[in-house]
C-alpha positions in Angstrom: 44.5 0.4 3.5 43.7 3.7 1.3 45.2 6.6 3.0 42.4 8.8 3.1 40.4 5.8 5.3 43.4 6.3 7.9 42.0 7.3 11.7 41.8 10.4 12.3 44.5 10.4 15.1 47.3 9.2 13.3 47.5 12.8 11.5 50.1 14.7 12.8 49.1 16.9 15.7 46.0 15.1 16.3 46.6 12.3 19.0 44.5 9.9 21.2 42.7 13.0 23.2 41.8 15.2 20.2 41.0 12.3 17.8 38.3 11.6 20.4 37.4 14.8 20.4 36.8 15.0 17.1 35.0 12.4 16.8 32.6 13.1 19.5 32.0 17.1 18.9 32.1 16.8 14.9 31.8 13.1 13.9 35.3 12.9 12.4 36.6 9.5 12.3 39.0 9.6 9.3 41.2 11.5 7.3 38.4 11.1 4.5 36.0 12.7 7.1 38.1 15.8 7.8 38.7 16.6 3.7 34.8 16.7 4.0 34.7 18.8 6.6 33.8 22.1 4.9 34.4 26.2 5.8 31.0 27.5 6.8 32.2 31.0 5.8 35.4 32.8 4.6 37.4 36.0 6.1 39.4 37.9 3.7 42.6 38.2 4.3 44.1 39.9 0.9 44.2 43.3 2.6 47.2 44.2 5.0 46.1 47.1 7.3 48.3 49.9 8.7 47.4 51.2 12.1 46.8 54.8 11.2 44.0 53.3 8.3 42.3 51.6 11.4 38.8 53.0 11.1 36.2 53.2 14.5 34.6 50.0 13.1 35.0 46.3 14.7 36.0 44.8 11.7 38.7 42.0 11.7 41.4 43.4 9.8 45.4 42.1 9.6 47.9 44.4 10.6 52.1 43.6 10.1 54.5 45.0 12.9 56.6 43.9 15.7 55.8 44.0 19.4 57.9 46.8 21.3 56.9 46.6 25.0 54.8 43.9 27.6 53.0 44.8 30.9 51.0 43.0 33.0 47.7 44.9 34.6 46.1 44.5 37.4 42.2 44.8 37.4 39.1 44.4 40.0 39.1 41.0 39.0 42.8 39.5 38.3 44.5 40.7 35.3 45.3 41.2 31.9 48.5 40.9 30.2 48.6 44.0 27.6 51.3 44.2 24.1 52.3 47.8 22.4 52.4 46.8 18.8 54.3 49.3 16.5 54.2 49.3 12.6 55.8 52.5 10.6 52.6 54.5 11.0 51.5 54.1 14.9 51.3 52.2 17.8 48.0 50.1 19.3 47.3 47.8 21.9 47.1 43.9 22.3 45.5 42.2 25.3 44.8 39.0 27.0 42.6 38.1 30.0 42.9 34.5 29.7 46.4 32.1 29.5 48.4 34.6 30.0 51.5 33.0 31.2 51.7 30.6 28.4 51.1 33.6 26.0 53.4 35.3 27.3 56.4 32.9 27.2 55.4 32.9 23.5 55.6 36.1 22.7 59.3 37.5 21.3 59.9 41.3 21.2 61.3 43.0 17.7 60.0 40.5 16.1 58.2 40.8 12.6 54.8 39.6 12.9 51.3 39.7 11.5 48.1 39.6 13.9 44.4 38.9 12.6 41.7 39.9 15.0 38.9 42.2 15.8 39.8 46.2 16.6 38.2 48.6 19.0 38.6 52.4 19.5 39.0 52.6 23.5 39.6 55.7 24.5 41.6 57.4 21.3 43.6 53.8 21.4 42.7 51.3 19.1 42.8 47.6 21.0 42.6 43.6 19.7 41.8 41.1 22.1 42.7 37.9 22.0 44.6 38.3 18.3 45.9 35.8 16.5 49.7 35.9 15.5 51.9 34.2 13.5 55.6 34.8 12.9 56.1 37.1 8.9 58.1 34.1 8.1 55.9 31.0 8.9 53.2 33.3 7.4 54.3 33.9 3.7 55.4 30.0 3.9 51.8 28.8 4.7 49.6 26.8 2.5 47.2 29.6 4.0 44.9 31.6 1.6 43.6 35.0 1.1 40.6 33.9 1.7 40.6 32.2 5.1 38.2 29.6 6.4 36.3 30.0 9.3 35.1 26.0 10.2 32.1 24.9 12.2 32.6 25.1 16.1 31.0 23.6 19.6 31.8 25.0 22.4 33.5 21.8 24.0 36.1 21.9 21.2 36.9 26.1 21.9 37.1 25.7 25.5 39.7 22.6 25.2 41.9 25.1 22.9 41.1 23.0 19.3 40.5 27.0 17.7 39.8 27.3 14.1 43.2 27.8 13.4 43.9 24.7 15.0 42.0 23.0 12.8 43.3 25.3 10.1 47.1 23.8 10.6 45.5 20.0 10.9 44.0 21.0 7.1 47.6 21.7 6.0 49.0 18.9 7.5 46.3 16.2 5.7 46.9 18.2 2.3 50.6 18.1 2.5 50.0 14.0 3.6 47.3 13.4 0.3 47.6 15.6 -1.7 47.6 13.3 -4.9 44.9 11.0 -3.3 41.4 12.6 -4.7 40.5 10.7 -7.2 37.8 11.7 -10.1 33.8 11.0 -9.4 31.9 12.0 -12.1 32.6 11.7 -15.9 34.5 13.3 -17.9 32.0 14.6 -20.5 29.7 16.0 -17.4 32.4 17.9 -16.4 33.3 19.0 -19.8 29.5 20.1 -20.0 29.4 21.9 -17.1 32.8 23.5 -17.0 33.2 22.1 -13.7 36.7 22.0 -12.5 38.5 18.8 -11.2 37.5 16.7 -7.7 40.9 17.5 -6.6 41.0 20.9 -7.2 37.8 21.5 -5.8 39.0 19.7 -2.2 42.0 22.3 -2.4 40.4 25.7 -3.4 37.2 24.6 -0.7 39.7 24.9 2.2 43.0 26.8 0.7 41.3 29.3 -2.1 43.5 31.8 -3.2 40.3 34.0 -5.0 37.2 34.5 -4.2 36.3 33.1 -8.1 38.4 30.0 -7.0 35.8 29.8 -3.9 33.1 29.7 -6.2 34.4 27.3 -9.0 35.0 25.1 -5.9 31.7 26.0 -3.7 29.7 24.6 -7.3 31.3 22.0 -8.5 31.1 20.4 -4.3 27.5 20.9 -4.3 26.6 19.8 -7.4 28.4 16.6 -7.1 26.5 16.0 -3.4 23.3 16.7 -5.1 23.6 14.7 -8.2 24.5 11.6 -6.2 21.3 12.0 -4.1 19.4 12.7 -7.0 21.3 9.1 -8.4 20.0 7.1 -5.7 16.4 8.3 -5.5 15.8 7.9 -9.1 17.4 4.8 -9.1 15.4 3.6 -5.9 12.0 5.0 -8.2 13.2 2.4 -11.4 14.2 -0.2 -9.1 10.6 0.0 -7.3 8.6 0.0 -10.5 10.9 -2.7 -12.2 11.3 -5.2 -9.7 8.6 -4.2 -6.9 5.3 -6.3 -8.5 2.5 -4.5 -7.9 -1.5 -5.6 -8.9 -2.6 -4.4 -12.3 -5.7 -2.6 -12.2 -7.0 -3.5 -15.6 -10.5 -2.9 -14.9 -12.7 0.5 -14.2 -16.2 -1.2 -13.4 -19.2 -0.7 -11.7 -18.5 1.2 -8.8 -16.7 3.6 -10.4 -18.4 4.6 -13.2 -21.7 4.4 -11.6 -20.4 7.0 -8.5 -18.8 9.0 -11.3 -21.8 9.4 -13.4 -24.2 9.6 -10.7 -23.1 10.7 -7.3 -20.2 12.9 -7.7 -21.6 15.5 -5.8 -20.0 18.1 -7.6 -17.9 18.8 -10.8 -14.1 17.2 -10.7 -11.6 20.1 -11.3 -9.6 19.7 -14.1 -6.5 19.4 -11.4 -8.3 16.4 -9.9 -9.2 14.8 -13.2 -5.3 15.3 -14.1 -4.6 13.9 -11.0 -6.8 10.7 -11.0 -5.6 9.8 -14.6 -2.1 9.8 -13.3 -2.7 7.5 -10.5 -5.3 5.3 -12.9 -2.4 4.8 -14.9 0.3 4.0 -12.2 -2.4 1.2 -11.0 -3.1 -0.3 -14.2 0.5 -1.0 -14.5 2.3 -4.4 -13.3 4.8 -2.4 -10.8 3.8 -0.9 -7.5 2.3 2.5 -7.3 4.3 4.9 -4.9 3.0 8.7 -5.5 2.3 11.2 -3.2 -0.5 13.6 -3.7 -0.1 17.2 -2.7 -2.7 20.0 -2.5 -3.9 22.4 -0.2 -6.6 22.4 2.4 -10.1 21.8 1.1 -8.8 21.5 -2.5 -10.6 17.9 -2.4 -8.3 14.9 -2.2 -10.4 13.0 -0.5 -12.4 12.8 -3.3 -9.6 11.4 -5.2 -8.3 9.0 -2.7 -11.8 7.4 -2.8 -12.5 7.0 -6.8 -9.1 5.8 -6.4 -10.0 3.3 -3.9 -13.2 2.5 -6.2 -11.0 1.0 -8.6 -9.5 -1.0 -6.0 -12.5 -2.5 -5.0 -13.6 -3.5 -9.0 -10.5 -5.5 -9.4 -11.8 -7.4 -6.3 -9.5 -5.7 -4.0 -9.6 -4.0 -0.3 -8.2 -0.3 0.3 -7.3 1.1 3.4 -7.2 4.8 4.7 -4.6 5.7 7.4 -4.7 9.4 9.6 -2.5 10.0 12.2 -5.1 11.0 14.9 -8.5 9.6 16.0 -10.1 12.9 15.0 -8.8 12.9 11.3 -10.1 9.1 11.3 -13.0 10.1 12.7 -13.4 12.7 9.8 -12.5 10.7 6.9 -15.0 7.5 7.8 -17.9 10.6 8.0 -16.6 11.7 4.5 -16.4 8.8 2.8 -19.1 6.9 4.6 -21.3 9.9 3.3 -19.6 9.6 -0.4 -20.5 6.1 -0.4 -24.1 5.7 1.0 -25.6 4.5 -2.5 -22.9 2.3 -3.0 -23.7 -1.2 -1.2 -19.7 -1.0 0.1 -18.7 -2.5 3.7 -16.4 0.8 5.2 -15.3 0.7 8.8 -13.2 2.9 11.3 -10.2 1.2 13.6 -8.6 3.3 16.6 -7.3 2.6 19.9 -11.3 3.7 21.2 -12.6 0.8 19.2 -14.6 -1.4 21.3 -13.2 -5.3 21.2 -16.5 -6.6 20.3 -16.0 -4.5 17.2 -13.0 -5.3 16.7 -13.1 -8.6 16.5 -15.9 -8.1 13.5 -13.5 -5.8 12.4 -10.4 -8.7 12.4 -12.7 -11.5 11.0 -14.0 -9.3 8.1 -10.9 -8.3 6.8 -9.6 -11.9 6.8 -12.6 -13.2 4.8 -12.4 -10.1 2.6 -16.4 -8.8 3.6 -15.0 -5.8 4.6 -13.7 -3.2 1.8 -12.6 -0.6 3.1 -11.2 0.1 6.5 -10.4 3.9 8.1 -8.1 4.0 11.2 -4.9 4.9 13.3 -2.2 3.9 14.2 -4.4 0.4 15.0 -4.4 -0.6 11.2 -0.7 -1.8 11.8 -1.3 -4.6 14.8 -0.3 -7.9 14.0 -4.1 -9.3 14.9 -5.2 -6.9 11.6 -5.0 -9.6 8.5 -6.1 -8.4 5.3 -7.6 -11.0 2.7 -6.5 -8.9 -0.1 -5.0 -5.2 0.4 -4.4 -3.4 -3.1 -4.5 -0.1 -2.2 -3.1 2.1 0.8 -3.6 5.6 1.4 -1.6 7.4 4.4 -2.8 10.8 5.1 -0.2 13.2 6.3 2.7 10.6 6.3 5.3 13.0 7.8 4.2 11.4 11.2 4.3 8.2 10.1 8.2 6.6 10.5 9.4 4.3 7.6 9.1 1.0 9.9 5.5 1.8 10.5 4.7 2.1 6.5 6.4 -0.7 5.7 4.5 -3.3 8.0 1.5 -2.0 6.1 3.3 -3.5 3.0 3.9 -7.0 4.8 0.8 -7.5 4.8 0.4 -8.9 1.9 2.9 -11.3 -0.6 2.7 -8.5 -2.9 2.8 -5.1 -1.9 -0.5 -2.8 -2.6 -0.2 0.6 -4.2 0.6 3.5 -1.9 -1.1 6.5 -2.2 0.5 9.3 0.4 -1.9 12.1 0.8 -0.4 15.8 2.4 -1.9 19.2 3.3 1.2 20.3 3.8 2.9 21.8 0.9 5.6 20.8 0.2 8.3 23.0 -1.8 9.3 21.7 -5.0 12.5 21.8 -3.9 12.6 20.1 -1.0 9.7 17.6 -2.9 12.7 16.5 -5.0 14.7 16.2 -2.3 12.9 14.4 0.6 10.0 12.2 -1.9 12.4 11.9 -4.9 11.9 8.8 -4.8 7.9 9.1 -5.4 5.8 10.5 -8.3 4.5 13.3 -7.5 0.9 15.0 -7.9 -0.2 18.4 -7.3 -3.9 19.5 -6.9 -3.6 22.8 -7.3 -6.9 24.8 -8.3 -10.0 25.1 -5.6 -13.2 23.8 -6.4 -15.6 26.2 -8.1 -17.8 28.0 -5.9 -15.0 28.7 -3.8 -14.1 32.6 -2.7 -10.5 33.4 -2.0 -10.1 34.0 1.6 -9.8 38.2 2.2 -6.7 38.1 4.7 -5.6 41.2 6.5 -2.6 42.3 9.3 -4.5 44.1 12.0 -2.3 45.8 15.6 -4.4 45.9 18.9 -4.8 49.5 18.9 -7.6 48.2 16.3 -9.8 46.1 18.0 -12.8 47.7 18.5 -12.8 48.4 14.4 -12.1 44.2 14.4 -15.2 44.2 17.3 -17.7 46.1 14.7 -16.9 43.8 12.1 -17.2 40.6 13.9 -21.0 42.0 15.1 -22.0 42.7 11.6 -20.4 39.2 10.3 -23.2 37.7 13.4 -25.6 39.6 12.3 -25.7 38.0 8.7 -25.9 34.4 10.5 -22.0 34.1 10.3 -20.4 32.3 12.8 -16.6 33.3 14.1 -13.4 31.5 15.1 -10.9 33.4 17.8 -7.6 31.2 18.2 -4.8 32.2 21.2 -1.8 30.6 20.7 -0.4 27.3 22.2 3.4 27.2 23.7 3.7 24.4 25.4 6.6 25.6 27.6 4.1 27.7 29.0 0.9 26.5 29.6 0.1 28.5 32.4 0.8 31.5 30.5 -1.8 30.4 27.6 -4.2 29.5 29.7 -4.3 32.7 31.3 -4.1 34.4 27.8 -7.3 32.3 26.7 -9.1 32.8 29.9 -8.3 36.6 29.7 -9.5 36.8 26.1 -12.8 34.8 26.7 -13.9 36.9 29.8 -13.1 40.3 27.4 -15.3 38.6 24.8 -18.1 37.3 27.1 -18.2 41.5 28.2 -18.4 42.5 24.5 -20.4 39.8 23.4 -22.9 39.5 26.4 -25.6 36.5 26.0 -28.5 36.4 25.5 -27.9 38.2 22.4 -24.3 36.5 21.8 -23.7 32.9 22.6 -19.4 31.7 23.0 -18.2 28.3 22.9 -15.0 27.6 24.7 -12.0 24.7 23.4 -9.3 23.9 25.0 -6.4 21.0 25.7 -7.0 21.0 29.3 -11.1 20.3 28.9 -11.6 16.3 28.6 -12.7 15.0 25.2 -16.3 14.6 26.0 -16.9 17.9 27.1 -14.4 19.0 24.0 -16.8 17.3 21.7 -19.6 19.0 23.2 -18.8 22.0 22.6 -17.4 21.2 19.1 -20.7 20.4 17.9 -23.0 23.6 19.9 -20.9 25.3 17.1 -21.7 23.1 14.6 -24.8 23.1 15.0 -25.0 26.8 14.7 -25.8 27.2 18.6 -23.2 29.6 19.4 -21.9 32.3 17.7 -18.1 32.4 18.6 -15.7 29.3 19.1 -12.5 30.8 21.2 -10.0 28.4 21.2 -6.1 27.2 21.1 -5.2 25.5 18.4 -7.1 22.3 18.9 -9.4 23.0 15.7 -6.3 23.1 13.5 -6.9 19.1 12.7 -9.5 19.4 9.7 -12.7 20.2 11.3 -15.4 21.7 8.7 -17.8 23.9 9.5 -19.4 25.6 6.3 -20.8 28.7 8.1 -17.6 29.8 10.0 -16.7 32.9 7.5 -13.8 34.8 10.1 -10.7 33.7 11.5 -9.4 35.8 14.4 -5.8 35.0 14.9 -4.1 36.6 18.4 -0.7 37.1 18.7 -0.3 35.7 15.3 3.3 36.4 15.2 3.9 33.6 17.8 2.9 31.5 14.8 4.5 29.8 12.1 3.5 30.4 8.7 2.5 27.0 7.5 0.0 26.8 11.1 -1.5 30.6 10.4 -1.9 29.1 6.2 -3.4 25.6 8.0 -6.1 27.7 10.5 -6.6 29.8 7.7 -8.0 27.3 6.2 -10.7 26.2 8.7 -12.8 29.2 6.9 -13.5 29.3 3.4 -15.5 26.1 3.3 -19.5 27.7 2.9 -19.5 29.8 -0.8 -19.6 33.2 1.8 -17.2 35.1 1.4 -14.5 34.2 4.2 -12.0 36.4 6.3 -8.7 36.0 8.2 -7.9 38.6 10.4 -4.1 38.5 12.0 -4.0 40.3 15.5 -0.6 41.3 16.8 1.2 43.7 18.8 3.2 46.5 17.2 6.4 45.3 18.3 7.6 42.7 15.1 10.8 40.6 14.8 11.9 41.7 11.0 10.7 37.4 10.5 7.6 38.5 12.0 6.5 40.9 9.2 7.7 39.3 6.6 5.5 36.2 7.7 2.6 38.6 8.1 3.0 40.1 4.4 3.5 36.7 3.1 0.1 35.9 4.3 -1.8 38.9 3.9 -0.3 38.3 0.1 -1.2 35.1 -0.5 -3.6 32.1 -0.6 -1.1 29.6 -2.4 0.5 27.1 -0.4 3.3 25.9 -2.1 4.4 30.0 -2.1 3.7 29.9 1.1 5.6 27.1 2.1 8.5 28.2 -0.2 9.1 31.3 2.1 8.8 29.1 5.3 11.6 27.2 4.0 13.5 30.1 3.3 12.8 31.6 7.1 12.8 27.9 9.0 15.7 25.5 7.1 14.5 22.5 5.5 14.6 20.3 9.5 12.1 22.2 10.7 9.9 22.6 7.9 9.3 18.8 8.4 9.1 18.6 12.1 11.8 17.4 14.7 11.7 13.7 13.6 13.2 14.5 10.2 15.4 16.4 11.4 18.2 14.2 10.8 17.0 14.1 6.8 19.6 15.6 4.1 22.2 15.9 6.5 24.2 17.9 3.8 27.8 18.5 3.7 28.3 21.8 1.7 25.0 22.4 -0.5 21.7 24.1 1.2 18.2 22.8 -0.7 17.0 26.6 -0.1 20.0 28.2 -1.6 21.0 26.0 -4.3 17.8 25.9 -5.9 19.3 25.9 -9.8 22.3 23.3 -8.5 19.8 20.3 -7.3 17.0 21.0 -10.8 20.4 21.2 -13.0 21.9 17.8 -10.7 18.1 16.1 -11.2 18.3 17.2 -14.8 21.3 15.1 -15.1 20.8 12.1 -13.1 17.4 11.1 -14.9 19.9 11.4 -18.6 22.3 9.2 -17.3 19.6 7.2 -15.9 17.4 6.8 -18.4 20.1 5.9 -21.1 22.2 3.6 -18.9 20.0 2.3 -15.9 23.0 0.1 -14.6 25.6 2.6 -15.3 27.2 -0.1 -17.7 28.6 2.1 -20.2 32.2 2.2 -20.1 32.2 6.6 -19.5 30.2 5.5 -16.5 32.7 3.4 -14.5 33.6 5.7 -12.0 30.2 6.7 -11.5 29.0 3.2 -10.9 32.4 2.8 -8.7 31.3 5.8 -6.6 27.6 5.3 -6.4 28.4 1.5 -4.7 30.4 3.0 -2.5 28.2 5.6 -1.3 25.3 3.2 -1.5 26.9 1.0 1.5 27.4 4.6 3.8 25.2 5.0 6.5 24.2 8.5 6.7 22.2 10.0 4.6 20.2 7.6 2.2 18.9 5.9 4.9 16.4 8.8 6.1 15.5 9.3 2.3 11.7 7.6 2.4 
């Protein structure tokens, strides 16, 4: 057996009891695990202090002297053990509230030592707690750096005495065991390229470096390497998909489509959505299956495109399906394209769990004998009972709540696999794009449709709401209508409800009927009277909709020109760019108006600026990455995704375009990495292929 795949309790001064605890507080099962298990940040340790240089600042700093005295002291509750530690310039103190007898059977007098720790002026005497100490002589032995690593923790693993330096010594011990054992993964002329410096000395200088330009030599060529090889295995999934994956070739663009396109487009394609369209005309006229997701902001017109696209579809004598993650986004999309389609003599129907089975069984029967052409629904479209005669195109609306199982019974459906077309409002960094859906083409709407206005955004406190009042009157009085959202917490409904309740009884006094009428949404009212409501707005009979977040899921109401947001720090930036985006959709011009109280978190403003800045999603979405982390950005059930060792998708932005850069050249010129300067790679890429962490979350 390789060394490095030796369990982790075999290394000297682990053992049965902390091998299990390593495995269950950090997931470290072998040696090979531990050499991977990286510093999250660095202490210098190049400087040597003296203890008359000791500033009034709780720094950690290293000091070299010798104990001189001991004393135990008794306190209101038990004691502390307290040291007088002596170098040639002064004298300070050392103390211990916890294990002290064991410390102090440790501790030798006269002895030259050096202690590490954090220093406080207390009373005109400067004090470490808790230092850490280490014999001069074991000291200038150690395989210990300058630059010392400070490694992930839990709590579990502190208070059962495995410290950092614990883990520190367990470091040394597996270098001194393997040192010779890393072996080269990536070619020699890539590392000539890039100047990177060798696997091995990357492992050393990540845990032992000596400089902080040693750190950084390391720190790159690390994340590089974890980046290319995720880059490796998504492009390669991409070829594999559209060599061996057989897809239908859409060779035709007939009747259907031409005659909506020349006839009942009812407006002017952008030139982003004929770019778009082209690309995904030409990924269906090919003989491999189409996998592209199409990104572009609220109302920039997808839907549009997903239906030509499903045109063509229907010409080549195939069905195309639609599939939204809620009833009212179904709901939405059969109205749109049911309205898109009227002159078009095409069978479209809707599926959710509120279906009624007499319809359903229609619904079942259609689908088999291929009457039906398209079909809009949930969650339902997946059943076992729903047989399609021929699917050749899907479309998934916000796929981020859909899991990989439940896309791929949509492919089972059929002996060979339709195209997939994955819509998103959500933008989605480039960065993370690459990342997450490297493994899909990507398409990008990214221009409005003419006609549109930018929406006028602006940061208001509540010491201006009767200016915000004024405005909102004079909006009314141009037959305006107004939305006023309160935020949603779920841990504290009550709370909400009372803020929503409070707000709507201030409004009703400022806004008294008959002149003023208010509609009220909530999650607490049922869906009937929810849907009520919903369309007394619609229909222009009330003036103001106040309302938690509910209206966030695409509902489009031309005439609504302002957006009131309360407490709109208690938001995140893609939901305050996502209600944004309920105005905007009339050619008025549209306003977003963020309330909030004068007390911001430094996160707080900068989301506030961000917005009051800009209308551009992806910009948007960049700094949300930036304040969030890539696991939240994608909501808790991708949280597990790109469970990365050492690099950070925000931070290393140039690393993963330079390690994508790469991959597709080596790709592109040796798909099977056959070329004899590509062993290794192959080697390593098989290996990692069989691993069970993180290509498995990757689409």
């Amino acid at each position: 057996m390789h060394l490095l795949q030796t369990p982790i309790e075999y290394l000297k001064g682990v053992g049965p009891n902390r091998g299990e605890l390593l495995r269950k507080e950090l997931g470290i099962y072998k040696y090979e695990d531990l050499v991977h298990f990286f510093p999250n940040r660095y202490i210098d340790r190049t400087r040597y202090y003296k203890v008359n240089e000791l500033q009034h600042h709780a720094a950690e700093v290293q000091l070299i002297g010798r104990i001189i005295h001991l004393k135990t002291v008794e306190q209101k509750r038990g004691k502390r053990l307290v040291a007088t530690f002596a170098d040639q310039t002064g004298q300070m103190e050392l103390v211990w509230f916890q294990g002290q007898k064991w410390i102090r059977e440790s501790l030798q007098l006269n002895v030259p030592i050096v202690i590490f720790g954090k220093c406080t002026d207390f009373n005109h005497v400067f004090t470490m707690a808790h230092p850490e100490i280490e014999l001069l002589s074991e000291h200038e032995q150690s395989l210990r750096s300058a630059m010392q690593p400070v490694y992930p923790s839990t709590e579990t693993l502190t208070n059962r005495g495995i410290s950092n330096r614990v883990i520190n010594k367990l470091m040394q011990q597996l270098f001194q065991e393997t040192q010779t054992l890393f072996g080269e993964t990536l070619p020699d002329y890539l590392i000539d390229n890039l100047r990177l410096i060798s696997k091995k000395a990357a492992l050393f200088n990540i845990h032992f470096p000596k400089s902080a330009e040693a750190l950084a030599k390391a720190q790159f060529r690390l994340k590089f390497e974890e980046l290319f090889f995720i880059q490796l295995q998504l492009i390669t999934k991409n070829l594999i998909r559209k060599h061996k994956i057989k897809g239908h070739p859409f060779t035709i663009v007939g009747a259907r489509f031409n005659h909506f396109f020349q006839n009942h487009l009812p407006f002017d394609l952008t030139n982003a959505q004929k770019r778009v369209l082209k690309e995904i005309r030409n990924d269906m006229g090919n003989p491999a299956q189409m996998n592209r997701l199409l990104q572009g902001d609220v109302g920039s017109g997808k839907t549009i495109v997903a239906f030509m696209s499903m045109l063509l579809a229907l010409d080549n004598s195939f069905q195309a399906c639609l599939m939204a993650p809620t009833e009212i986004l179904a709901n939405q999309h059969f109205h749109g394209l049911q309205a898109l389609a009227s002159d078009l003599d095409i069978n479209i129907k809707i599926l959710t769990g509120s279906t009624k089975t007499k319809d359903r069984k229609i619904i079942h029967e259609e689908l088999e004998n291929g009457l039906l052409n398209i079909i809009i629904g949930t969650h339902a479209l997946l059943e076992d009972k729903v047989i399609f005669k021929n699917l050749g195109l899907a479309v998934i609306d916000e796929q981020h709540r859909f899991g990989v199982e439940q896309r791929s019974k949509l492919w089972k459906k059929n002996s060979i696999p339709p195209h997939v077309l994955v819509m998103t409002a959500t933008p989605i960094p480039r960065t993370l794009a690459m990342s997450l859906y490297g493994d899909l083409d990507i398409s990008v709407i990214d221009e409005l449709p003419p006609g549109r206005k930018p929406i006028q955004t602006v940061h208001r406190f509540d010491a201006n709401r009767l200016k915000v009042w004024k405005f909102i009157r004079d909006e009314i009085a141009l037959g305006r209508q107004i939305y006023i959202v309160y935020p949603l917490i779920q841990e504290s409904e009550k709370m909400d409800f009372k803020d929503l309740m409070d707000g709507y009884e201030s409004i009703s006094r400022d806004f008294p009927l008959p002149q003023y009428a208010i509609s009220i949404l909530h999650g607490k009212m049922k869906p009937a009277d929810k849907d009520a409501e919903m369309k007394r707005f619609a229909d222009g009979k009330t003036n103001i909709m106040v309302a938690t977040t509910v209206i966030e899921v695409g509902v489009n109401i031309p005439n609504a020109s302002v957006m009131i947001i309360e407490s709109a720090e208690r938001f995140g930036l893609s939901q305050l760019h996502q209600l944004r985006g309920r105005v905007g959709r009339g050619a008025e011009q549209s306003y977003c108006i963020l309330m909030t109280s004068h007390k911001l978190s430094a996160d707080s403003k900068t989301r506030m600026e961000t917005m009051v800045n800009t209308n551009d999603g992806f910009e948007i979405a960049e700094v949300d990455l930036k304040l969030r982390g890539p696991g939240d950005l994608m909501g808790t059930q991708q949280s597990g995704i790109l469970n990365l060792q050492i690099a950070d998708i925000v931070r290393d932005k140039e690393i993963l375009q330079l390690a994508r850069h790469h991959a597709v050249q080596i790709l592109k010129n040796d798909t099977n990495l056959q070329n004899p300067e590509h062993q290794t790679l192959r080697l390593v890429f098989m290996e990692l292929s069989k691993k069970n962490n993180i290509w498995n979350y990757i689409s």
